[in-house]
N, C-alpha and C positions, 0 to 999 in steps of 0.2 A: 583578618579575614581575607583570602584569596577573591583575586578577584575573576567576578563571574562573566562569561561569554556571553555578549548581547545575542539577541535570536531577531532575524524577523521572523515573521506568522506570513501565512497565504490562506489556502484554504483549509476547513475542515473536511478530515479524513474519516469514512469509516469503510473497514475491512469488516463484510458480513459474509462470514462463511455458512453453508448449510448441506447438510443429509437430507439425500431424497429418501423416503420410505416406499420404497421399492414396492415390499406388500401391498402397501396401503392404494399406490399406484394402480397395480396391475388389477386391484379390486374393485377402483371406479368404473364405471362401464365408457361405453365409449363419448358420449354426450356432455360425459361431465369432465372428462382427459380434454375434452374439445373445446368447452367453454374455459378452461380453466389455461390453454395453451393460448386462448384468443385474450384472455384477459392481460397476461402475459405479456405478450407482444403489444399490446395497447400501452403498457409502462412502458415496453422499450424506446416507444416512440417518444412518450414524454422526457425520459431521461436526455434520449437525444435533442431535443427542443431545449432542455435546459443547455447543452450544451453549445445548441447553436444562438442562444443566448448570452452564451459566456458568463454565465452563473451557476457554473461547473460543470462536472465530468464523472463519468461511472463507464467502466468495462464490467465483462462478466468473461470468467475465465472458469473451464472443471478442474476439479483438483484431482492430482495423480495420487491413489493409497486412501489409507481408511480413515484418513482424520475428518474429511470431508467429502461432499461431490462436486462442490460449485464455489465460488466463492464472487458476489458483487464488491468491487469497488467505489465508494461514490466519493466525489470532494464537492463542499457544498459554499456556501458564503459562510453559515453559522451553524452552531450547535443543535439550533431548532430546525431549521432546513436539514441536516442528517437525518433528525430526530423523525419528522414529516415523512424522508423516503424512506425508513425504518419502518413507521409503522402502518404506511400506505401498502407493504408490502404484505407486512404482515396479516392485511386484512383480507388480502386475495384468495381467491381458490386454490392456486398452485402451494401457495405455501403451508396450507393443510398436510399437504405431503410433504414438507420437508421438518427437516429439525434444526435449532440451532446449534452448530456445532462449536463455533469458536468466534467472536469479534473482538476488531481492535480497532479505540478512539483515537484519533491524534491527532494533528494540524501541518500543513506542510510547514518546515523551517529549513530556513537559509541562518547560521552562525557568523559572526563577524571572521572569525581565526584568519581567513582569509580576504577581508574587506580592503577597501583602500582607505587613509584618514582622509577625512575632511569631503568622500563623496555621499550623497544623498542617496544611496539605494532605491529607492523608490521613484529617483527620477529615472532612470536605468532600466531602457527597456524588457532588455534580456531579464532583470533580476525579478523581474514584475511578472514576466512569461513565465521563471519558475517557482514563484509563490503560486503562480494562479495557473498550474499547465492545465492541457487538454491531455488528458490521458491516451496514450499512445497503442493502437489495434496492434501490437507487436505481438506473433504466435504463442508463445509462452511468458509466464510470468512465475516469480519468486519472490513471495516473502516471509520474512521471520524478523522479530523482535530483540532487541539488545539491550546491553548498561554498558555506563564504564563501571570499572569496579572500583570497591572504596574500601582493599582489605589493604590492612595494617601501611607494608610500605608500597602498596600497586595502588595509592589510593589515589585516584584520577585528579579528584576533586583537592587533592592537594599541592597540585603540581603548580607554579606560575603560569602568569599566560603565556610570558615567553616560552620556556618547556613544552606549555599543549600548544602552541602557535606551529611550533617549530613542526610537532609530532603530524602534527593536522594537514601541514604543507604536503612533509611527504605521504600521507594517507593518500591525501587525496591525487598527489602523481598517477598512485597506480589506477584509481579510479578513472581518471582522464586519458590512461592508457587503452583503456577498451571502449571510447568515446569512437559511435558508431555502431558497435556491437552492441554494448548494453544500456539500458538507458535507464538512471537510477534515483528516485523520487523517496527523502527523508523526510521521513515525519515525526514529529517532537508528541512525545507522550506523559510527560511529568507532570502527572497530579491527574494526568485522564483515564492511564490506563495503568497496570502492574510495570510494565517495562518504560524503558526511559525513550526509547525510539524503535520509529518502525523501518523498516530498508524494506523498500519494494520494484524490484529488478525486472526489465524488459527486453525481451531478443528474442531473434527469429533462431538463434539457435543455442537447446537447452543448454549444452554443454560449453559456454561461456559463463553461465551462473557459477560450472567449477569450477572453472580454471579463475576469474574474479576471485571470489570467495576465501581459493585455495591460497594464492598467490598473498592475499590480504592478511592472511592469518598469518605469515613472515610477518609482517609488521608491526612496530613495538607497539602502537596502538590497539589492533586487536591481539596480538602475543602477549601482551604482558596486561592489558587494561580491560578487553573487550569480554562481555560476557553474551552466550545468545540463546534465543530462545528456537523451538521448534521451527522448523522450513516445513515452506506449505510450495507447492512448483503444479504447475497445470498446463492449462491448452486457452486458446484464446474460444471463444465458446461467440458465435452469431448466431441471430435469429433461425435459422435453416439449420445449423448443426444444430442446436438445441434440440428443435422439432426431431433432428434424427437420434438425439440423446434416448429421447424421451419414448420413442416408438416401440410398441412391443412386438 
């Protein structure tokens, strides 16, 4: 048996995307648009309080296309604490009008491939900032879903560590190359969700999402191994834009 890449875990992730029902919207009268934007904003603040707790983090970004309108980010301690702002939302007024359109479970991970032997990660500031980040207010965001693949001879999971050591090194060059520009939060998804991880991408401007991406896709890791799921790309979404989302 090959052997397998140690993980560490940070927070629990969840990507809850949703459809505004537009109709349904414009048929509220005004009273209830008004309590229902107030309710709204009353989470915001909580979210933010847990944040300044440092017992997680949540953005809210619109989604650009028809898959969705909005999408919240939250990372929490645990599964129950997702589970709590899931369905605390769900109980709301606003969310009457929306629909669920797409979520994805997963937990921030950091992979050994690139580790040093014999240090203790967890004493390691930096490594601990990115198990547990503060989600970053960067104007736009990208995510979608991937695997490595496990056909016949591309089959990831059968490569040495040395082989995916080596592969993972240079992966991650290119990723370190747009350090600044992009800022890029992997979450491990195996056994929580259909895909194996999620890649969720940060910048002030969209058009490094393609040039990354582009650029990666040269590489034997995603060229020959990498398989992805749908890209979902938005707008950084605050209290104030929302209100102007939202206004008829």
């Amino acid at each position: 048996m090959n052997e397998a890449a140690s993980t560490l875990e940070g927070w629990y992730a969840l990507h809850d995307f949703r459809s505004i029902n537009w109709a349904a919207w414009k048929a509220a009268d005004d009273e209830e648009r008004a309590v229902a934007l107030d309710e709204l904003q009353e989470f915001w603040k909580e979210w933010k309080d847990v944040e300044d707790s440092s017992k997680g983090s949540t953005v809210v970004y619109t989604v650009v296309g028809q898959k969705a309108d909005l999408v919240m980010m939250h990372l929490r301690e645990t599964l129950e604490d997702l589970k709590a702002v899931e369905n605390a939302f769900n109980k709301t007024m606003f969310a009457q009008y929306t629909t669920k359109s797409y979520s994805y479970v997963s937990v921030v991970e950091l992979s050994n491939y690139l580790g040093k032997e014999g240090e203790d990660p967890m004493q390691n500031p930096e490594i601990v900032a990115r198990l547990k980040p503060v989600l970053p207010q960067r104007q736009y965001i990208c995510f979608y879903p991937m695997n490595k693949k496990r056909d016949l001879a591309d089959n990831w999971y059968m490569l040495s560590m040395d082989e995916r050591r080596s592969m993972m090194r240079s992966h991650g060059m290119i990723g370190r190359s747009y350090a600044g520009k992009v800022k890029q939060i992997i979450t491990g998804s195996v056994g929580f969700d259909d895909w194996e991880w999620g890649v969720t991408l940060f910048a002030d401007d969209a058009l490094q999402f393609k040039k990354l991406v582009y650029e990666m896709r040269f590489d034997e890791v995603s060229a020959r191994y990498g398989e992805f799921g749908s890209f979902y790309v938005g707008s950084l979404l605050g209290e104030g834009s929302l209100e102007d989302m939202l206004k008829l």
